[in-house]
N, C-alpha and C positions, 0 to 999 in steps of 0.2 A: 504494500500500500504506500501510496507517493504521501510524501508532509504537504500540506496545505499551508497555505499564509492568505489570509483572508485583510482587507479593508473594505468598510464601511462608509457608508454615508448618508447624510437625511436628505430627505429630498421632498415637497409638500405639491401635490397635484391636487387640478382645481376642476370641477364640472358640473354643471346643473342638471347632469342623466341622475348621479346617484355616487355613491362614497367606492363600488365596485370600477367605475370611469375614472374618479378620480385617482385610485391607484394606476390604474391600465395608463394614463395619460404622463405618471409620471416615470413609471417604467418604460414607456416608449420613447419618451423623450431623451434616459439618460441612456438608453439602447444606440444612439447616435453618436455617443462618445463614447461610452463603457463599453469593456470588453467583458467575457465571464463573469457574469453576475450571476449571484447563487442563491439567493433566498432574499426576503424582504420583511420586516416587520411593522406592522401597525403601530404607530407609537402616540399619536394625536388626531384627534376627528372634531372638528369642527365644521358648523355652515352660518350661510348668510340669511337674514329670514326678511322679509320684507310684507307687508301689510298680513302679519298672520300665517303666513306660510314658507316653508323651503323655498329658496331660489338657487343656492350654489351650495357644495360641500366644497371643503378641501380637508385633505388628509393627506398626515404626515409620517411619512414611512424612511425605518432605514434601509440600506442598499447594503450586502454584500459581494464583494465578489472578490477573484482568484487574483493575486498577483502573478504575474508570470517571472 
């Protein structure tokens, strides 16, 4: 079995679909710079509400992934 060395990062995605979008959006996004990304954690969920109801979630997730 190879050693791993893993770095982290947070990264907060934003979308008025629903809290599932806004992880997807922020995964997609650091997928354009990041390479081997390994898992992700939910770490902060908030939204925006405006006359009484949802209008945006963001959620704040951390990033791992593999050093090479």
């Amino acid at each position: 079995m190879t050693n791993h060395i893993y770095k982290h990062i947070e990264l907060t995605g934003s979308s008025p679909k629903g809290i599932e979008d806004a992880v997807d959006q922020a995964i997609a996004k650091a997928n354009e710079t990041l390479h081997d990304m390994r898992w992700f954690e939910v770490v902060d969920t908030r939204g925006h509400i405006e006359h009484g109801r949802i209008t945006h979630w963001q959620v704040t997730v951390k990033v791992g992934f593999t050093l090479r």
